[in-house]
Structure formats: structure tokens, C-alpha cells
N, C-alpha and C positions, 0 to 999 in steps of 0.2 A: 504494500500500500504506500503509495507515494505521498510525503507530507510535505508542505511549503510551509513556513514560518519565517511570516513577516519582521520586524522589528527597524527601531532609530524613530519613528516619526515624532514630531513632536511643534513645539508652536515655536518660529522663526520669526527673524524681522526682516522686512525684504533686504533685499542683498547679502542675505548670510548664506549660510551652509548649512547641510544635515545628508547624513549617510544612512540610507536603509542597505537594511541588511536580510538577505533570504536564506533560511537554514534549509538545505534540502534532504530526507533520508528516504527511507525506503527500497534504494532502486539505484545500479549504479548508473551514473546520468552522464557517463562519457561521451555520448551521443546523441543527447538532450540538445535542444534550444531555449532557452531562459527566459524570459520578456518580464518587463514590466510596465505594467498597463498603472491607468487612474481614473478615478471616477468623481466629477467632482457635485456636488449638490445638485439635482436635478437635472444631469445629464448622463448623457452612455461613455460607457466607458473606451477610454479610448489607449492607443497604443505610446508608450514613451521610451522602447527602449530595449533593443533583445540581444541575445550574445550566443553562439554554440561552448555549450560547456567545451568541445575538441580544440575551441579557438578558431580565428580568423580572423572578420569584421566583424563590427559591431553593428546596430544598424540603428537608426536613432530619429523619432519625427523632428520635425522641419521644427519645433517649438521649443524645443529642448536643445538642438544642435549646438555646444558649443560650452554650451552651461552643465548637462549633466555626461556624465561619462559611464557607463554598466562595465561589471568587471566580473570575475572569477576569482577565487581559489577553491583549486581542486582538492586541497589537504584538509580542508575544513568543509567541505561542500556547504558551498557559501556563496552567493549571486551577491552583490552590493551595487547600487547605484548613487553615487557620488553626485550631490547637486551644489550647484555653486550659484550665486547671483541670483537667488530666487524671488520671484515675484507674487504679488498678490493672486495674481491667475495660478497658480501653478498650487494653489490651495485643493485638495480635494483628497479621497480616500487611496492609498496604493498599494495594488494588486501586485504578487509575484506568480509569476504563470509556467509552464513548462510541456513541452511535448516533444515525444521522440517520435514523432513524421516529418522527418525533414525535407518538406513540401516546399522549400524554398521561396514559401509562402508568410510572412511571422507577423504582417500589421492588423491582423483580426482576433478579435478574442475566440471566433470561431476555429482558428490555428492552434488554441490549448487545450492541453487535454485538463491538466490539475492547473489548479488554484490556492491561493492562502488564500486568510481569512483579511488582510487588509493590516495598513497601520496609517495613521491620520495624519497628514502634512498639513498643518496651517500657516499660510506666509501673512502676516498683521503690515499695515502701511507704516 
């Protein structure tokens, strides 16, 4: 049974930083694709951010470009998404996602099979 656990979120002030962190077990996930998604009040959630646990690219929406970074460790099976310079928009719930169909496909929540349960980003003005 494959488990995601979220962790880091917490209330920011814009332009700071804050690092989630995705603990992954169950399953070894050498072959995985990683993602993380957000869902912010009253909308769908949307894609911010994926990584193949084997390595490569990362691959990152047009919103987040620049500002957050997704990374790996394999020794700790651990997804992290490094955010920097964050904004009032950038407020909302964040999902850590994972599927081994490497479909070449990773910007839809339809592209994951597992799920966490979320950890809450609040960026304040």
C-alpha cells in the first residue's frame, strides 16, 4: 500500500520560503513520477511541479517557474518542493501525488494514481 505524507506547510509572509516535504513508503518508487499538485479555496486543483524518482527533468507550471524547485532523495524516500519568493496567490492546500505509468503525460491529477492527504500553505501580504 503506497503512502504519501505530506509535511512543512505553514503561514508565510510573501517573499519568504517554506519547504514541503513528501515521505513516500510502501512500494519501491525507482520508477515513480512524483508531482505536486494545489488546490486553492474554491478551485480545482491544479499541477505545480513533478520529478521521476530515476531522475532527469523536472517539469514545473508556467506559475511557479523559477520560484519553486521539486527534488528527490532516494535514501530517505522523500519528494521536497523548495518554494522561494512566494506570493499571496500561491496560498492554497498541497497535494503530493505519485504514479508508476510513465505516460509521459504528469500535468493532470488524472496522471496519479496515490495521493497524500495535503499540508496548508498560507502566503499573508
Amino acid at each position: 500500500q503506497v503512502q504519501l505524507v505530506e509535511s512543512g506547510g505553514g503561514l508565510v509572509q510573501a517573499g519568504g520560503s517554506l519547504r514541503l516535504s513528501c515521505a513516500a513508503s510502501g512500494r519501491t518508487f525507482s520508477s515513480y513520477t512524483m508531482g505536486w499538485f494545489r488546490q486553492a479555496q474554491g478551485k480545482e486543483r491544479r499541477f505545480v511541479a513533478a520529478i521521476r524518482w530515476s531522475g532527469g527533468s523536472a517539469l514545473y507550471a508556467d506559475s511557479v517557474k523559477g520560484r519553486f524547485t521539486i527534488s528527490r532523495d532516494s535514501a530517505k524516500n522523500t519528494v521536497y518542493l523548495q518554494m522561494n519568493s512566494l506570493k499571496p496567490e500561491d496560498t492554497a492546500l498541497y497535494y503530493c501525488a505519485a504514479t508508476a505509468f510513465n505516460s509521459g503525460s504528469y500535468y493532470s491529477r488524472n496522471d496519479y494514481d496515490y495521493w497524500g492527504q495535503g499540508t496548508q500553505v498560507t502566503v499573508s501580504t
